[in-house]
N, C-alpha and C positions, 0 to 999 in steps of 0.2 A: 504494500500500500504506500510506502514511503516514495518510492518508487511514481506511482501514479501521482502521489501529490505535488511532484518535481514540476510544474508546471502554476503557474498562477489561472489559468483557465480551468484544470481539475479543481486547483483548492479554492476558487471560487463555488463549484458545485458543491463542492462537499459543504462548505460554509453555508449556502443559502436551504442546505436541508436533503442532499441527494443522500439516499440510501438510510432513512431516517430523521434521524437527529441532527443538529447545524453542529457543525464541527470547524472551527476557527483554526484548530493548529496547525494542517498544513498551511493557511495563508500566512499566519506568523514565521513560519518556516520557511517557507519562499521567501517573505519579505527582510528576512535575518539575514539572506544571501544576496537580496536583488530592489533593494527599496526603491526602485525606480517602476518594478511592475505594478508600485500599488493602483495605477488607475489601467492596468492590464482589464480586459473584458472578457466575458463569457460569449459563448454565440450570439444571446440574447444581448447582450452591451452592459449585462450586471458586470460590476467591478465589487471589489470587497466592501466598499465605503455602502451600496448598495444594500449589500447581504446585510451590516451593520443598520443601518434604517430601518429596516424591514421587521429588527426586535422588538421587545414589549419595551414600553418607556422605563425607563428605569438610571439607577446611576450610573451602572456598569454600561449600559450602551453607550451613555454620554462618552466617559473613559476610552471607549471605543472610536469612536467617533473621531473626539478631539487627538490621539493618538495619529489615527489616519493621517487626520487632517497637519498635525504636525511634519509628518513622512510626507507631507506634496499632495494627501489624495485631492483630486477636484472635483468640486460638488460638482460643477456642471457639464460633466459628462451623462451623458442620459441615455436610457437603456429604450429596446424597442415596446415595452409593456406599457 
């Protein structure tokens, strides 16, 4: 699986909910190696900044968020949905 997540396009799936549950560590893990993929997209044009919106309000999203947003993410990138 480590393997599969080598890419910012899988660890956006996994993040927005594929096979389950949202699962953020590959994107962390990509982004520990390549902090420039953070506004990388999925087919659909999610990026991780995305998948992070898309949670229940809370602080931990915020945390999320502002994190991205400190790595470069850009809100105005916009998905086909």
């Amino acid at each position: 699986r480590d393997e599969e997540a080598g890419t910012m396009e899988t660890a956006v799936a996994l993040a927005w909910g594929r096979g389950g549950e949202r699962d953020f560590g590959p994107a962390w893990k990509v982004l520990a190696s390549d902090p420039k993929a953070v506004n990388e997209a999925d087919e659909r044009g999610r990026t991780v900044l995305h998948c992070c919106c898309a949670l229940p309000e809370d602080r931990g999203r915020q945390v999320l968020i502002n994190n991205l947003l400190a790595l470069g993410a850009d809100p105005r990138v916009e998905d086909i949905d």
